[in-house]
C-alpha positions as protocol buffer text, in pm:
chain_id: "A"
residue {
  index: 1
  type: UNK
  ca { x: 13766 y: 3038 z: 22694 }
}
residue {
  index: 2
  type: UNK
  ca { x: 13543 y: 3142 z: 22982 }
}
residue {
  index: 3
  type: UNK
  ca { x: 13249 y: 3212 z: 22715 }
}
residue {
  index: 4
  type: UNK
  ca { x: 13210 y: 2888 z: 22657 }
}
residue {
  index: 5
  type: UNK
  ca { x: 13148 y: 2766 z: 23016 }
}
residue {
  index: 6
  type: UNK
  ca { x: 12865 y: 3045 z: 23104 }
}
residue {
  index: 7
  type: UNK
  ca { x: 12510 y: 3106 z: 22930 }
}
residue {
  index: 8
  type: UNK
  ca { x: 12503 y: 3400 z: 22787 }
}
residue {
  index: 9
  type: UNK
  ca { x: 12243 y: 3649 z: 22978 }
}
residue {
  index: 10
  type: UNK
  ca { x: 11930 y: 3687 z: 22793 }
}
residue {
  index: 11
  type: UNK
  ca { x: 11837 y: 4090 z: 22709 }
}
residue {
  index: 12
  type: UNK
  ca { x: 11472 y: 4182 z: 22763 }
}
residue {
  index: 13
  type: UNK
  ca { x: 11191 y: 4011 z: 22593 }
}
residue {
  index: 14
  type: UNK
  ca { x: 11102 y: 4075 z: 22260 }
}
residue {
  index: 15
  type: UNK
  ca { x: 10671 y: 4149 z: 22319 }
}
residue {
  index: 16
  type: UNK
  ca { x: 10595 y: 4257 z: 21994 }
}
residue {
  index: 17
  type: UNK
  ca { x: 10767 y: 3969 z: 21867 }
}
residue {
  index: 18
  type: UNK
  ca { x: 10597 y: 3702 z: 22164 }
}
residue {
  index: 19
  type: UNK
  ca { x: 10232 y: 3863 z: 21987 }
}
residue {
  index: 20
  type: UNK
  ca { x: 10324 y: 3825 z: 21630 }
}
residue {
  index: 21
  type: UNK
  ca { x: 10420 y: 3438 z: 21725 }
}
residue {
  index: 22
  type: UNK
  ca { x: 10106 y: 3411 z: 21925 }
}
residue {
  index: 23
  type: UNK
  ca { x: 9864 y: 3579 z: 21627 }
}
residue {
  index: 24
  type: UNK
  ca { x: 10051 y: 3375 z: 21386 }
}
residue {
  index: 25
  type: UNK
  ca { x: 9924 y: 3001 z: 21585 }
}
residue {
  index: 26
  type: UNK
  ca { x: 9590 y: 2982 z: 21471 }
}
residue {
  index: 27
  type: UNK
  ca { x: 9515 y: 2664 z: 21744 }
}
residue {
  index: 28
  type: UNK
  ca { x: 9638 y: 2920 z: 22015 }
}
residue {
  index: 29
  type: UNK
  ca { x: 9404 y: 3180 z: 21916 }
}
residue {
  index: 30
  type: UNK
  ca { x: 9100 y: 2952 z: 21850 }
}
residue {
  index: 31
  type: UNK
  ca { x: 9153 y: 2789 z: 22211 }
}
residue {
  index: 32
  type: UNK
  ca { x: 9245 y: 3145 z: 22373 }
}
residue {
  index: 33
  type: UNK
  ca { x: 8911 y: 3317 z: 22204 }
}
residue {
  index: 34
  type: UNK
  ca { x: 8688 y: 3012 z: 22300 }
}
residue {
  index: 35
  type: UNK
  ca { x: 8847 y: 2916 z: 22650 }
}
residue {
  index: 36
  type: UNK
  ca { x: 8872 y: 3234 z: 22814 }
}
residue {
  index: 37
  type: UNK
  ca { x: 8483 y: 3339 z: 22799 }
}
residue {
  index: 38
  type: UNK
  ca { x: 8403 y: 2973 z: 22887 }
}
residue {
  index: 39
  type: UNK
  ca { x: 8608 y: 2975 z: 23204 }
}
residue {
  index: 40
  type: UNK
  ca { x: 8512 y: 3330 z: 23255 }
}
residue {
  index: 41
  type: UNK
  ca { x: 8160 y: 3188 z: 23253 }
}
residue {
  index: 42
  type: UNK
  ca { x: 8250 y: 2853 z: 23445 }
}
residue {
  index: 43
  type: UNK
  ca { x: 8407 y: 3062 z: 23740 }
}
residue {
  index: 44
  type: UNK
  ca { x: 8185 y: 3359 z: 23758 }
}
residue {
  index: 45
  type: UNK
  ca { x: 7820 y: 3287 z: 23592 }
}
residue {
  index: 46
  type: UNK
  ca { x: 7500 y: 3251 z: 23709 }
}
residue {
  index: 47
  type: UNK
  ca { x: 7516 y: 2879 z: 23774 }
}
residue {
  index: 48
  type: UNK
  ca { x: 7938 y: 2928 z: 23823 }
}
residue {
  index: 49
  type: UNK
  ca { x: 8160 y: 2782 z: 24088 }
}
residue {
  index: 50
  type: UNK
  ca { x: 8130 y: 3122 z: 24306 }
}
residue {
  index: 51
  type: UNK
  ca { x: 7713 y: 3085 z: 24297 }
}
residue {
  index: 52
  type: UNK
  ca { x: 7753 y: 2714 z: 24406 }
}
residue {
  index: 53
  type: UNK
  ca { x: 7979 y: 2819 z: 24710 }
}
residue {
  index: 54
  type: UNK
  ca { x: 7765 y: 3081 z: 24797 }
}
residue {
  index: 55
  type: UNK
  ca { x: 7440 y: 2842 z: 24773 }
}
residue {
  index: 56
  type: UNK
  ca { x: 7621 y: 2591 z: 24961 }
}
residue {
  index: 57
  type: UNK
  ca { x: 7727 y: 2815 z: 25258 }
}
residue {
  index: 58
  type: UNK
  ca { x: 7327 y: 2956 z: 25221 }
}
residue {
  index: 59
  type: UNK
  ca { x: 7209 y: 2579 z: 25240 }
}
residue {
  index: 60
  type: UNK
  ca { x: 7466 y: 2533 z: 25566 }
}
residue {
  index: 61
  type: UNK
  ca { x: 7339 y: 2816 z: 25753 }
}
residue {
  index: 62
  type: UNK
  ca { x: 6939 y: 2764 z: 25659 }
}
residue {
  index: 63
  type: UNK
  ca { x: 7012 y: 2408 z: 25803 }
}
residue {
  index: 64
  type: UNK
  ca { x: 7157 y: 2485 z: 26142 }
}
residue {
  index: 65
  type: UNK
  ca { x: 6873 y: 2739 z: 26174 }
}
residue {
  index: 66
  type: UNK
  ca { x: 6628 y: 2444 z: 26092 }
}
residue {
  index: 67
  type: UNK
  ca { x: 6821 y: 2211 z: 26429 }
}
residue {
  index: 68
  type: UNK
  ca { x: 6773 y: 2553 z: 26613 }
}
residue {
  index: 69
  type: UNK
  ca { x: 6419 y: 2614 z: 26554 }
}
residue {
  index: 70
  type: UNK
  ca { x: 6334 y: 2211 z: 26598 }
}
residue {
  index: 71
  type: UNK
  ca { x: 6523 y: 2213 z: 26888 }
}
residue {
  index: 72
  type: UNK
  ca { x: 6344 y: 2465 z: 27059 }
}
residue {
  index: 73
  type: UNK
  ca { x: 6010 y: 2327 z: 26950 }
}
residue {
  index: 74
  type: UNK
  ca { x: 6056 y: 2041 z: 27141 }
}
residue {
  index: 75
  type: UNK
  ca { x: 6141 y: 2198 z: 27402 }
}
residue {
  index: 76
  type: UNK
  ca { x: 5823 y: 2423 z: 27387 }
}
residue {
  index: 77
  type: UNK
  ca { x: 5632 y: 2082 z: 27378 }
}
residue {
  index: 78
  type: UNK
  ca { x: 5819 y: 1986 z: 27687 }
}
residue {
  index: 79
  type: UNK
  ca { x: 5674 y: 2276 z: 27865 }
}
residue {
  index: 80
  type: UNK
  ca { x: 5330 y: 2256 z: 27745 }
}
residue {
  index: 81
  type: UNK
  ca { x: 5303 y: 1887 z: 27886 }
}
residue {
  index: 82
  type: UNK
  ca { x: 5478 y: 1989 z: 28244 }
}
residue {
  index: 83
  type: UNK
  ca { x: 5190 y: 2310 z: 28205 }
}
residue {
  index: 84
  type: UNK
  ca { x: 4928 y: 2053 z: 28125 }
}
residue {
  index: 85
  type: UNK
  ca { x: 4959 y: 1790 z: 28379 }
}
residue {
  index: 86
  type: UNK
  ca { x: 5186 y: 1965 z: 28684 }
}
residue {
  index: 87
  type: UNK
  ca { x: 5054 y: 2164 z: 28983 }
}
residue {
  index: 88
  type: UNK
  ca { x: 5325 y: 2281 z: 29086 }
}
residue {
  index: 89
  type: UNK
  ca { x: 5463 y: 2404 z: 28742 }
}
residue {
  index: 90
  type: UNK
  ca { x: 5163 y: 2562 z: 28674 }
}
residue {
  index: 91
  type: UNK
  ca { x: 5171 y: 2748 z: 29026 }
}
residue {
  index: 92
  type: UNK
  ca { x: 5590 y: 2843 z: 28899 }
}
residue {
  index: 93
  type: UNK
  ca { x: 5509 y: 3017 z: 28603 }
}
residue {
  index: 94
  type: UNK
  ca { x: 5188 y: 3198 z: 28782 }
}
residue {
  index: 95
  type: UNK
  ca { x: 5439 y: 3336 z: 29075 }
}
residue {
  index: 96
  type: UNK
  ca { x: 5748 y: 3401 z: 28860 }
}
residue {
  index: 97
  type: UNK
  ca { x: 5589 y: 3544 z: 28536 }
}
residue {
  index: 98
  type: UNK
  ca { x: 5284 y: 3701 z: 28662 }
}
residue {
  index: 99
  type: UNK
  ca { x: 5400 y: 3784 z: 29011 }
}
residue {
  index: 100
  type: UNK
  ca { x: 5086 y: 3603 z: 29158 }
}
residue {
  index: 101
  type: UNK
  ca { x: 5050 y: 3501 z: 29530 }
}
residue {
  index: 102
  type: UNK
  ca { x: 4835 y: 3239 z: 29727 }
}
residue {
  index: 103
  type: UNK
  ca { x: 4545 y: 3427 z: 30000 }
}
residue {
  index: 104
  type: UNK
  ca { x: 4743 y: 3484 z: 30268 }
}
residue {
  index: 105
  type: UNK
  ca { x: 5091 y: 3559 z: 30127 }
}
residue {
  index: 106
  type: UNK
  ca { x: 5325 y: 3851 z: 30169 }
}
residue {
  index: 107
  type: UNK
  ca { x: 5534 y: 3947 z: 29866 }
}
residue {
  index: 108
  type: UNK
  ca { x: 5856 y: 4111 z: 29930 }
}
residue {
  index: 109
  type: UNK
  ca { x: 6038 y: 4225 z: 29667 }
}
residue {
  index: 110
  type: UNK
  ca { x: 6447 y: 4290 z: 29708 }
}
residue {
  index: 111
  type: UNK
  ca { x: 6582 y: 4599 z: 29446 }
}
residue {
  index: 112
  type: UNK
  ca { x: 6834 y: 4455 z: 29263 }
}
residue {
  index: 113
  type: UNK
  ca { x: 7242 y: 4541 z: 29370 }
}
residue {
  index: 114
  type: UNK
  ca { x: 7337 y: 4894 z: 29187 }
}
């Protein structure tokens, strides 16, 4: 009586028998034999999904660089108009980057902390 309440446990699948029923559906096959190298191709060819991530993240990155380098173009320009029109720019840069001092002047120079 207690057989008739439970399923009865399954035993190990039958492969050779899963193949022969697979061989045997001709639709299967035809869809198996012309899907897989067509997603194989979607996914991983040369104009795939993978390439277009890849392109995209290329395309991100070459973009930001773009802002960077515009963004420190104008900035250049920026310093080329304060060089151009400012005294007391010009006489900056001359004593900071060229260590240049007016007649008269004593440079003292303090060594750095060790």
């Amino acid at each position: 009586m207690d057989n008739l309440f439970y399923r009865k446990s399954k035993g190990r699948p039958d492969l050779r028998a899963f193949l022969k029923k697979l061989l045997r559906n001709r639709r299967l096959m035809l869809a198996l034999v012309i899907g897989l190298p067509l997603a194989g191709f979607v996914v991983f060819g040369h104009h795939g999904i993978l390439q277009r991530i890849h392109l995209q993240q290329k395309k991100t990155d070459l973009e930001m660089q773009i802002r960077a380098g515009e963004a420190q173009r104008k900035s250049l320009e920026q310093e080329i108009k304060k060089l151009d029109s400012d005294r007391t720019e010009i006489e900056k840069v001359a004593r900071e980057k060229h260590h240049m001092a007016r007649e008269g002047e004593q440079v003292y120079r303090v060594a750095p902390a060790k």
